[in-house]
N, C-alpha and C positions, 0 to 999 in steps of 0.2 A: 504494500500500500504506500503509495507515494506520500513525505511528510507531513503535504499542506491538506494532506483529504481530509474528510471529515468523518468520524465513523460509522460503521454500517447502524440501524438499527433496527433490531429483532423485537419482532409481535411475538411477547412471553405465550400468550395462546396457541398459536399456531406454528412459530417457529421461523415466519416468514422473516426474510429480510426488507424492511420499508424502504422505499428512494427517501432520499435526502428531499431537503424542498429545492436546492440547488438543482439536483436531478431531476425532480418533475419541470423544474422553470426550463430548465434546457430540452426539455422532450417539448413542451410547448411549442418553443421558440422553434425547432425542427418542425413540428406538423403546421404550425401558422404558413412559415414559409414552403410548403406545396404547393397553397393558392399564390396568385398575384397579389398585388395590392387591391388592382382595381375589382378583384373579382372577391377577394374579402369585404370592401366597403360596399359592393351588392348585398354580400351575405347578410353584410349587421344591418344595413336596411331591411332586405327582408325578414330576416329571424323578428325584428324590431316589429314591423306589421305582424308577423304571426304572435307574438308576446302581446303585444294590444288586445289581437282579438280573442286569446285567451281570457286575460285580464277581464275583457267584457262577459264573459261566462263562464267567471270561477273554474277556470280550467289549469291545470299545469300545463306549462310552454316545455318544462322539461324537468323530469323525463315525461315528452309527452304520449297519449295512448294512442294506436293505430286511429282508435277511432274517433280521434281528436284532430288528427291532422285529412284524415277523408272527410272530417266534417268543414274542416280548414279550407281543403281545397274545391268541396260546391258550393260553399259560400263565395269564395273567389271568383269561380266560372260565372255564379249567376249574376256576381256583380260586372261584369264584361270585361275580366282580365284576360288578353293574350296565352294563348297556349304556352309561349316560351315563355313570357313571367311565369305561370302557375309552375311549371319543370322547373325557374329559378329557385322559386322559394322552398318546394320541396325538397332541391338540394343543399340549400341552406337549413333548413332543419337535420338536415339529415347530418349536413357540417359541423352546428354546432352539436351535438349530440356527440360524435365520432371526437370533439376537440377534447368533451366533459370525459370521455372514458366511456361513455354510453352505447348500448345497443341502437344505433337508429331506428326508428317505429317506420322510415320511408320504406325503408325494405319489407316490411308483410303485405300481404296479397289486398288485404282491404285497402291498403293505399296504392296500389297498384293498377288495383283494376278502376278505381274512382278517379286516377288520375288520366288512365287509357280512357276513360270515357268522354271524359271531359278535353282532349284532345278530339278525339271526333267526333265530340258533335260541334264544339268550337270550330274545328279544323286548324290545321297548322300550318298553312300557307305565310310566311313571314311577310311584313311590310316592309317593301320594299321602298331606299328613296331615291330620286332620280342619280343618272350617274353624272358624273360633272367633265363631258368626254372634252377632249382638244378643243373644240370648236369654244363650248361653254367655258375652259377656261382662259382661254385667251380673250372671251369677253369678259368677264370679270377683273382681267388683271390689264386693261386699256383701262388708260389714264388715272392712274392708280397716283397719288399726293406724292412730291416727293419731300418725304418726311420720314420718320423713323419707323411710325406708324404702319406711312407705306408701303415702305421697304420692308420694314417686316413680315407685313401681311402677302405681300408678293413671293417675298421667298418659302414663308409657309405653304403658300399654296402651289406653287409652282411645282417644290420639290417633293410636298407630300402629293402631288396626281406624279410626277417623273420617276416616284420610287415607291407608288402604288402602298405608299404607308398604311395603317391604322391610327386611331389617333393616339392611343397611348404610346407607340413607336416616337414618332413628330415628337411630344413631349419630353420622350427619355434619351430622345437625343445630346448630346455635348461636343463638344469643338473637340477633342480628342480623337471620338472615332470618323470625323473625316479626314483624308485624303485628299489634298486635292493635286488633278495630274494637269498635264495640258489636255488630255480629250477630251478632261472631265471630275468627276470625283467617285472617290470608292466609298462608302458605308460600311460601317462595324455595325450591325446591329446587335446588342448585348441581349435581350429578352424581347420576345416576341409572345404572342398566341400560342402560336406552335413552336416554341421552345421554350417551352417554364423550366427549364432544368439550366439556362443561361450554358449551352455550348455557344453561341456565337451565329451570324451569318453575315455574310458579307453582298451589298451587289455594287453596280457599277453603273452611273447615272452620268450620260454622255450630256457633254456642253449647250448639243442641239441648235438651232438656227432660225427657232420661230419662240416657243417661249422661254431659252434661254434660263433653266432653273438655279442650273451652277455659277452662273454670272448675278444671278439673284442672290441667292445665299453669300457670295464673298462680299457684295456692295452693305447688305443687312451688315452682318460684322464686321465688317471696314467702321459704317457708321456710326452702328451701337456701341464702340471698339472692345468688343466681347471676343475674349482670349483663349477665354477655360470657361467651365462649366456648362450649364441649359444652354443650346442655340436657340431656342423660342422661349423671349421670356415675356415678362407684362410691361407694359409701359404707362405710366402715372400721367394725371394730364398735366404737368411741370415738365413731361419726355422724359422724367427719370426711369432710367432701367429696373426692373424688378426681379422676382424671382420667376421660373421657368413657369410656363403658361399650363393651365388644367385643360383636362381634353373636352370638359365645357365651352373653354372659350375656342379652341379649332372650330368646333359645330359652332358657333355663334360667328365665327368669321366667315365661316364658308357663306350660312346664309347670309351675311351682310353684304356678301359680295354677289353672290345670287341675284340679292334686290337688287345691286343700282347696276347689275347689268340686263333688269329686265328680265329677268327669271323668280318665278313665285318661291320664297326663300322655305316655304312650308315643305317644298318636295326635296331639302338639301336637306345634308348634314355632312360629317366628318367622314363622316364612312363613303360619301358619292367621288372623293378624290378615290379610293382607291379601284371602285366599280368605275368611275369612268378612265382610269388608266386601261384596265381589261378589256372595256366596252369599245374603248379606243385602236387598241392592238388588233383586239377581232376585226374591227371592219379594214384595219390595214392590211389584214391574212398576217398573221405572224405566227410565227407558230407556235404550239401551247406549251410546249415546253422551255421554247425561248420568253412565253410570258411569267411562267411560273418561278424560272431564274429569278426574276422583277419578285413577284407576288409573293412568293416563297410560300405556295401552296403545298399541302404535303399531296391532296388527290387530284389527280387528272380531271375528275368526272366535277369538280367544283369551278375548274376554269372553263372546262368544256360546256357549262351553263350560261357561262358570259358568249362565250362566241355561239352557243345556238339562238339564244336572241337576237346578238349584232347582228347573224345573218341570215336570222329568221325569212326576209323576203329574198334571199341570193338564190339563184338557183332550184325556186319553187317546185316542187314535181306536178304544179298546176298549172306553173307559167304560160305553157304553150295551149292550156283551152280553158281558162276560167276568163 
């Protein structure tokens, strides 16, 4: 036993050996970190609605009963929650349970089949928001201020549709993992969706000749003269630099930028940079593999959904007699 440890303690009854509270804090701090940030501040919001609506009918939130959380979830559906919330929240129950030591109640068959129901008759078709293709963003990013503001917003949007980001990417961005070459600039990406285990990915975002993203991004940090840390940070209305921007305010830039380019700001958000980068490559024929490189999809069959829309009307098997 190394000097500085603390000693074991043994339950006189049983014989067991107890963790330390140093040991459970560190078994904690391990399972917290499985999820992301962004996907645990989901959780405590939903677990948070489902503890309310216990609290409303003297029910334990936990350990709660199967048939506490089936009740959970028709109350949900008939309030006209989304299929994908309702699968949110019951995996948040199920998280926090799993964090306490607990059996999750999400796993018996009464929550199960109550939540299979309420998928379809709800249906799960997601809502979809428009994609923000070449066209859309090169109107949005005409005659953009030039101010810090601008620049900013410019280079935000430029390089999140050029590197087909997410918004929490954009965000966890820092002036470290770029590169910048003469063709262009390379990306570290340290955590993504599809890498919660933080191996890394890297892609390669060419200079280009019409919206120019990498020439965006070096003018932002030239201006802001931001060295290290966030590349997208907030800016005060004095133009003081802040700290790195929440993936709230990407979705509230895209739509701002939507509007004054004459597009209804209600069908954008954060996510239509990365859909219309995809939306964009399809109707250029690119190939899906060379998009995926960009997208850093793990399934074929996820990109292959963006180009059977983009080319939904190409080569019709009706063409020739509708």
């Amino acid at each position: 036993m190394p000097a500085n440890a603390a000693p074991a303690t043994i339950d006189p009854g049983t014989g067991i050996v107890l963790l330390t509270a140093a040991d459970q804090a560190a078994i904690h701090d391990y399972a917290l970190a499985e999820k992301s940030a962004a996907t645990r501040r989901a959780y405590r919001s939903d677990f948070a609605i489902f503890n309310t609506w216990c609290a409303g009918r003297a029910l334990d939130p936990i350990p709660a009963a199967p048939e506490t959380v089936a009740a959970f979830i028709a109350d949900q559906a008939n309030a006209g929650f989304r299929a994908s919330t309702l699968g949110r929240r019951v995996a948040a129950i199920a998280y926090a349970h799993a964090l306490a030591g607990l059996e999750p109640p999400t796993s018996s068959k009464a929550v199960r089949v109550v939540l299979g129901g309420a998928r379809r008759k709800i249906g799960t078709r997601p809502t979809q928001k428009a994609p923000a293709t070449a066209e859309r963003i090169a109107a949005m990013l005409a005659d953009l201020p030039d101010t810090l503001t601008g620049k900013r917003n410019h280079a935000l949007i430029a390089l999140g549709f050029a590197g087909a980001f997410r918004r929490s990417e954009l965000i966890a961005l820092e002036v470290t993992d770029l590169a910048f070459e003469a063709e262009g600039v390379r990306i570290h990406i340290r955590h993504s969706k599809t890498d919660q285990e933080g191996r890394g990915q890297e892609i390669a975002i060419p200079r280009g000749s019409k919206l120019l993203p990498v020439n965006a991004v070096q003018d932002w940090l030239k201006a802001a003269k931001i060295e290290d840390g966030p590349v997208f940070r907030s800016i005060d209305r004095h133009g003081r630099i802040g700290t790195a921007l929440s993936a709230q305010s990407v979705a509230l830039i895209v739509k701002w930028h939507a509007e004054t380019a004459g597009l209804d700001p209600r069908d954008f958000a954060g996510h239509s940079l990365r859909a219309g980068f995809l939306t964009s490559a399809a109707e250029a024929g690119a190939d899906v593999l060379r998009m995926m490189e960009v997208s850093r999809h793990k399934r074929v069959e996820t990109v292959q959904g963006y180009v059977r829309r983009a080319n939904g009307f190409k080569g019709h098997a009706g063409a020739g007699f509708l």
